[in-house]
C-alpha positions in Angstrom: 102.1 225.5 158.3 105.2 224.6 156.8 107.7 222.2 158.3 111.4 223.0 159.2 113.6 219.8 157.7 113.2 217.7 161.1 112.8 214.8 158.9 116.2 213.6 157.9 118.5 211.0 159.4 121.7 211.4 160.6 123.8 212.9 163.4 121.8 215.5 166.0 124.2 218.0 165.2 123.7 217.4 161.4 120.0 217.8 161.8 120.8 220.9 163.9 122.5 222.7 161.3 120.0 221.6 158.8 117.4 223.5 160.3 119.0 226.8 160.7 120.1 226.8 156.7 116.6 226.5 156.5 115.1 229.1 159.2 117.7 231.4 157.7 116.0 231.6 154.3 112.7 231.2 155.7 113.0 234.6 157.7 114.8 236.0 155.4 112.9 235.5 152.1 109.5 234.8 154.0 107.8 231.3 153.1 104.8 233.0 151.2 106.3 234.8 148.6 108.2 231.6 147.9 105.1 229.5 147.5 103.7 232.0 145.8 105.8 232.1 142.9 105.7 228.4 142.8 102.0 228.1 142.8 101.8 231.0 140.3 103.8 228.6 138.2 102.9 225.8 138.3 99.5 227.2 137.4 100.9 228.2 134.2 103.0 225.2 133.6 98.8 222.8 133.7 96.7 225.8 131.7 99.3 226.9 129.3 101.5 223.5 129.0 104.9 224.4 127.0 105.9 227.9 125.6 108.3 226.7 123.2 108.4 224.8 120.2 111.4 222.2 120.8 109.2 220.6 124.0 106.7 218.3 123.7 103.3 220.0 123.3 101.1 217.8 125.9 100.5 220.1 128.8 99.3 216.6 131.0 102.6 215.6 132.0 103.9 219.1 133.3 103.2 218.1 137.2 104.4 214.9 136.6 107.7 216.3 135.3 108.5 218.4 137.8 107.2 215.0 140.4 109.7 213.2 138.5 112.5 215.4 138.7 112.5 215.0 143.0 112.4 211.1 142.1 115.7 210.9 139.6 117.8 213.5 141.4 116.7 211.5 144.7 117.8 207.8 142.9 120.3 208.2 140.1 123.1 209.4 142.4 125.2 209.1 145.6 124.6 212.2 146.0 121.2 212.3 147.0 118.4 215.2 146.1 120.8 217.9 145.1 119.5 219.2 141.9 122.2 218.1 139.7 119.8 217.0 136.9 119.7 220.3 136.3 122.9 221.4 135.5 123.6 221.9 131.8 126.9 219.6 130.3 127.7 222.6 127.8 129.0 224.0 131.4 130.7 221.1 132.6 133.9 219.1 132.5 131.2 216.0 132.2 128.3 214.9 130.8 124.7 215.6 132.3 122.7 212.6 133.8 119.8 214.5 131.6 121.5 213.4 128.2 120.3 209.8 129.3 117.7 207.9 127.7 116.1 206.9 131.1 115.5 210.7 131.3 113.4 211.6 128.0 110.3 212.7 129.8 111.6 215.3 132.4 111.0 218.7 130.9 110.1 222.1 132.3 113.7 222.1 133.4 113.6 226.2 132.3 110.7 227.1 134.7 112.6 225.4 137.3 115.4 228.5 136.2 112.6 230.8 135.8 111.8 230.5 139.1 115.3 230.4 140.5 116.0 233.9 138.6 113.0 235.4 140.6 113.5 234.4 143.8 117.1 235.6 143.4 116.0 238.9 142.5 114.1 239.4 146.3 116.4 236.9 148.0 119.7 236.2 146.4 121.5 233.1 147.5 119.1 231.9 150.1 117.0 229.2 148.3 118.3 226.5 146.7 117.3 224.6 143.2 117.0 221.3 145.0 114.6 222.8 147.2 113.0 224.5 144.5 112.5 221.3 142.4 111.0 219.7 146.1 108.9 222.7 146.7 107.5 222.8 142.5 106.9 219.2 143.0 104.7 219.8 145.9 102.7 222.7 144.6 102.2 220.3 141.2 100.5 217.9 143.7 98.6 220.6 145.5 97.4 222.2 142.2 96.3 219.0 140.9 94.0 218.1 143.4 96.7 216.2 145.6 97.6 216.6 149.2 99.3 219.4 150.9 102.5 217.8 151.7 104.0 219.2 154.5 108.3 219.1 153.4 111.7 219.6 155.4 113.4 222.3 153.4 117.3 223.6 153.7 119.2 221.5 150.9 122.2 222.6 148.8 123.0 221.9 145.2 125.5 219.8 144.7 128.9 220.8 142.6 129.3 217.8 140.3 127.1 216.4 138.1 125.5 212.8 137.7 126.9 210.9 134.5 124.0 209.4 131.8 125.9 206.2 132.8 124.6 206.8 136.2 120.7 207.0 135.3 121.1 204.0 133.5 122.1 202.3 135.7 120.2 203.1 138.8 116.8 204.3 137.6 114.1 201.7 137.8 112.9 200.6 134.5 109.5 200.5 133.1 109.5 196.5 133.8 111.4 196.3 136.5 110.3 193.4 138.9 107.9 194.3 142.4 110.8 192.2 144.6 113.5 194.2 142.9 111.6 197.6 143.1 110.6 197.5 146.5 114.9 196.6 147.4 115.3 200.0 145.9 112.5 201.9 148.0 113.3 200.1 151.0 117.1 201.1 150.6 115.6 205.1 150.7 113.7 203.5 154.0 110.4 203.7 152.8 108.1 200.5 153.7 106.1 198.3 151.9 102.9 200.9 151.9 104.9 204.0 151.2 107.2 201.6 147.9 103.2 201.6 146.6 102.1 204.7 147.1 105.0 206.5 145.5 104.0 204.6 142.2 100.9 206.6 142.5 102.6 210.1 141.0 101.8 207.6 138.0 98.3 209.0 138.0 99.6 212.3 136.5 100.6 212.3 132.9 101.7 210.2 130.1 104.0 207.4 129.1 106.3 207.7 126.1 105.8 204.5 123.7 109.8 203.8 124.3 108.8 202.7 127.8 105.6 200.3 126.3 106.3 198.7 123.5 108.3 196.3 124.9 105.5 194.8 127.4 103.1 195.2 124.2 104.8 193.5 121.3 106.2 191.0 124.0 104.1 190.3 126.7 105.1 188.0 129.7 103.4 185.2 130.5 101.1 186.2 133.3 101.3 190.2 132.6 97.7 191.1 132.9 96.3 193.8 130.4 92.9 194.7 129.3 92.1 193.6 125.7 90.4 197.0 125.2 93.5 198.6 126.4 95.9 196.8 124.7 94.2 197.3 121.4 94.1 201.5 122.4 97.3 200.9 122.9 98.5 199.8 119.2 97.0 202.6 118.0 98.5 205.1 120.1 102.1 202.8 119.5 102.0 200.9 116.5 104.7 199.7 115.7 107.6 197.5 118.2 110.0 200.5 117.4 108.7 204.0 117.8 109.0 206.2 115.1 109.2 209.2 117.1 109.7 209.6 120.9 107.2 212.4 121.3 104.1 210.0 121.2 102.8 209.8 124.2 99.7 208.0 126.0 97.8 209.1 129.1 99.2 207.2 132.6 95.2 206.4 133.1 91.3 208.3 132.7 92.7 211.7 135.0 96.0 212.6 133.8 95.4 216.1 134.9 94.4 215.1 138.4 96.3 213.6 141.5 93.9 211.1 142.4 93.8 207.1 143.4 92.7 206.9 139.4 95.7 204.9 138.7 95.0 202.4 141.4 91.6 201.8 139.9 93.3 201.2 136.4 95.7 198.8 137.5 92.8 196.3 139.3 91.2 196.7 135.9 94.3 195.8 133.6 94.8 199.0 132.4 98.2 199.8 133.7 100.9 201.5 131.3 103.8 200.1 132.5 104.7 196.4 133.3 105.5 197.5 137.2 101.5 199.0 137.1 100.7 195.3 136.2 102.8 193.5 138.7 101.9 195.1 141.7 98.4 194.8 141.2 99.0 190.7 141.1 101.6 190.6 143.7 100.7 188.9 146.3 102.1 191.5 149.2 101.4 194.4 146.9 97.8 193.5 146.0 96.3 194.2 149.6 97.8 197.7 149.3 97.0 198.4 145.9 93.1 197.6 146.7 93.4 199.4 150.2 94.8 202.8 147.7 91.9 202.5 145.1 89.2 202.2 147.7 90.3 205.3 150.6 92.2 208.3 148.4 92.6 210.1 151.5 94.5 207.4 152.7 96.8 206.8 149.6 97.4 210.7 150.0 98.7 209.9 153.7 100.9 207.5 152.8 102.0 209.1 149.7 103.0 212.0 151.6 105.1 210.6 153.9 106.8 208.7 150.9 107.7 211.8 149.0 108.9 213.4 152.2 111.7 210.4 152.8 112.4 210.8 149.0 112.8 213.8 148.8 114.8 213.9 152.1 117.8 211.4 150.7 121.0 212.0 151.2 119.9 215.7 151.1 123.3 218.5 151.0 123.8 220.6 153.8 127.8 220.7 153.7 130.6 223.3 152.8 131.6 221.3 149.4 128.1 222.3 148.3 126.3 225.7 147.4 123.4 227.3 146.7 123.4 228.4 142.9 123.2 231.4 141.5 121.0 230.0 138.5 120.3 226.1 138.4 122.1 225.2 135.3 125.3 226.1 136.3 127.6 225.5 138.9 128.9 229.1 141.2 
């Protein structure tokens, strides 16, 4: 079963209309054929990884791309979850929040079109590339042995775009602080268990040696890593300015599976980022960190309902927005 978008805050008679965009579609275009052509792909996006040379060749991080797309277009703008990190600047009077430095690992933003185009064929102007990117997201998690996350649907696509400036300001970085991170969640309205859990899309993929080097070559006092690990590390990034950014290391010992792997890590020091070490010292964090790495099917509850109030944010549903014709560009 599949849930109509009775999730989201706001007035009754905004929820209202937000689930009748969605039944709309839904009996129009029929749910199956629509998770059907997003299962189809993102099977191909984990067995065959990129079809072209310009992307980065490691077929890991393809679930955690399309994971991570739901997360930035969720926190980089006022907006909310409206697909603008797709559209392309080359189309625009501004400049795409993808042109960033915050954004360098989010790719498969063509299957993300690809998809769009065939849905459009069968059912033109009913689904929407935000809800696309939520739905992907979800299969990439279902495919990868994660939960079957039940999500509101019936989003529109915003006509602006988000500026670079914007996801550099507002996207966490890799060493942000736990007290600091957990402001941000909280201000989404997720709670302390749900701030942790969403960390756990770490357990897909790789990190890019731009977001490690600093915690490597210069290490806090108290920042926990493994010896083992660190020296790994070095190899895989060895030098305190990357030479390329296509160097990449896995997030932790499953990168191809959602699992409660990268809670494991963490208790043993082998956390990529600086965040993966704090919140396994953290004194409110700990408890829930341990709780994740002992019960998956519990981490895969909570995550759940964390990716449903993230990707519920702020979510379009009014006449100033649309539903594209093809994701990159604005109607």
């Amino acid at each position: 079963m599949f849930l109509h978008p009775q999730h989201f805050s706001g007035s009754s008679s905004m929820t209202a209309k937000f689930r009748r965009v969605a039944s709309k579609w839904l009996m129009k275009c029929g749910i199956g054929l629509v998770l059907y052509v997003l299962h189809v792909f993102a099977l191909f996006l984990l067995v065959f990884g990129n079809s072209t040379p310009r992307v980065h060749k490691s077929p890991c991080g393809n679930a955690l791309s399309v994971c991570t797309m739901v997360f930035i277009s969720s926190f980089v703008t006022l907006q909310g979850c409206d697909a603008s990190i797709l559209l392309n600047s080359r189309a625009l009077t501004c400049k795409s929040e993808m042109e960033s430095s915050q954004n360098l690992g989010i790719r498969k933003l063509e299957a993300i079109n690809h998809i769009k185009s065939i849905l459009e064929i069968t059912c033109p102007g009913q689904v929407s590339c935000a809800d696309i990117i939520a739905l992907a997201a979800k299969e990439s998690v279902l495919i990868t042995k994660g939960s079957d996350i039940k999500i509101p649907l019936g989003r529109k696509n915003s006509v602006t775009c988000s500026s670079p400036q914007q996801a550099d300001a507002k996207l966490p970085a890799a060493g942000i602080a736990v007290n600091e991170l957990l402001r941000i969640f909280t201000s989404h309205r997720m709670n302390l268990e749900e701030s942790v859990a969403i960390l756990g899309a770490h357990t897909l993929g790789a990190g890019h040696c731009i977001n490690i080097v600093n915690r490597l070559y210069k290490q806090k006092a108290g920042d926990r890593m493994n010896r083992g690990f660190q020296i790994l590390l070095r190899l895989n990034c060895p030098t305190e300015v990357p030479l390329t950014n296509l160097t990449a290391v896995p997030n932790d010992l499953t990168p191809l599976t959602f699992d409660n792997q990268y809670y494991k890590g963490i208790l043993m020091g082998t956390g990529l980022l600086g965040i993966d070490s704090s919140i396994s010292q953290d004194p409110y964090t700990l408890p829930i960190v341990r709780q994740f790495a002992a019960d998956q099917s519990y981490f895969f509850q909570v995550f759940s309902s964390a990716f449903v109030k993230l990707s519920s944010t702020k979510v379009h549903t009014h006449k100033k927005s649309e539903v594209r014709r093809q994701c990159n560009h604005i109607n």
